[in-house]
LUMNUBA-182921 format. One record per residue (C-alpha): x, y, z; residue in three letters. Coordinates in nm, 3 decimals, decimal comma. Each point is the difference from the previous one (the first is absolute). Layout:
BEGIN
        u        v        w   aa
        X        Y        Z  ALA
...
This chain:
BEGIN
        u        v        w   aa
   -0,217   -0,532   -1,336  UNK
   -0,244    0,224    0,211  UNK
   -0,144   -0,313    0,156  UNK
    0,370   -0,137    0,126  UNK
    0,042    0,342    0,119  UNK
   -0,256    0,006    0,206  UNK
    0,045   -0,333    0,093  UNK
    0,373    0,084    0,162  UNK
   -0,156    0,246    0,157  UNK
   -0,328   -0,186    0,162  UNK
    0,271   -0,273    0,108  UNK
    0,241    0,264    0,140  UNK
   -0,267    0,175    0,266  UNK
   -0,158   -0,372    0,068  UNK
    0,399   -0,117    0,130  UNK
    0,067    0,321    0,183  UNK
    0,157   -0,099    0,275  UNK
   -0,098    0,330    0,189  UNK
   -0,357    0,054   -0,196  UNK
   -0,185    0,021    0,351  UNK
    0,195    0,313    0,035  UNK
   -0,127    0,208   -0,286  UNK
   -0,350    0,184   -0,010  UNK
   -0,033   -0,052   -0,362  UNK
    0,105   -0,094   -0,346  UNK
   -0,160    0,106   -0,307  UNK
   -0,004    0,014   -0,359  UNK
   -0,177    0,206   -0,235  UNK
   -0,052    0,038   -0,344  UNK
    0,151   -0,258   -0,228  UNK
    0,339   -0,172   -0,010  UNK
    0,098    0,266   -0,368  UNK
    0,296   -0,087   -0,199  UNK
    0,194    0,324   -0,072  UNK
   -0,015    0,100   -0,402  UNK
    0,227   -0,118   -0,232  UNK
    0,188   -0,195    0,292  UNK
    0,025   -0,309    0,169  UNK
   -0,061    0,153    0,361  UNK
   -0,315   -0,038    0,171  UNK
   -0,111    0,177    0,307  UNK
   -0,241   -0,097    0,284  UNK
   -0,123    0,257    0,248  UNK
   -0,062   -0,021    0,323  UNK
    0,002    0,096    0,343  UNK
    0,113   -0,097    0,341  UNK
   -0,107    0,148    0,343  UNK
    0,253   -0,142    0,290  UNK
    0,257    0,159    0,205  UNK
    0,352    0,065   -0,213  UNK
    0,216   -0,282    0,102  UNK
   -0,268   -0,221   -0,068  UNK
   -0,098    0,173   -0,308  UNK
    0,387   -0,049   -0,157  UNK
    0,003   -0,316    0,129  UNK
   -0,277   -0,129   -0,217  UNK
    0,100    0,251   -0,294  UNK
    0,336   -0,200   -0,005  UNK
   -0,161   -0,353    0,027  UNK
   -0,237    0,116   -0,307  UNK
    0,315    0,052   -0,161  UNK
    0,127   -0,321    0,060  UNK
   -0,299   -0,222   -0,056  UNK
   -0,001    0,196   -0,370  UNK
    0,345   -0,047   -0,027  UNK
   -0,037   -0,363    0,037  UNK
   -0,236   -0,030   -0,270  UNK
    0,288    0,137   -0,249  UNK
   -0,203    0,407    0,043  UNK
    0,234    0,295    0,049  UNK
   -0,215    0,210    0,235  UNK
């Protein structure tokens, strides 16, 4: 599960259609699923102006929700 996580995610910054507007995007630490639960969460990080920033924050969403993930 971590790995497909990870994967959406990898995929999501690679399409970006803006991604030459953002300083950076980073992880850190490990994808951790959340005890006795079926949520996982990834953190990360994203350095870009705010309309840029919600932009990609929303396509995340959707490139998760496409995969059958509730973000």
């Amino acid at each position: 599960m971590k790995k497909k996580i990870f994967e959406i995610f990898k995929k999501a910054v690679e399409s970006f259609e803006n991604l030459n507007k953002i300083e950076l995007i980073a992880t850190f630490g490990e994808i951790s699923r959340i005890e006795n639960s079926n949520f996982y969460e990834i953190d990360s990080f994203i350095i870009s102006n705010k309309k840029v920033h919600d932009n990609f924050i929303s396509y995340l969403q959707t490139q998760f929700e496409k995969e059958n993930f509730n973000p």
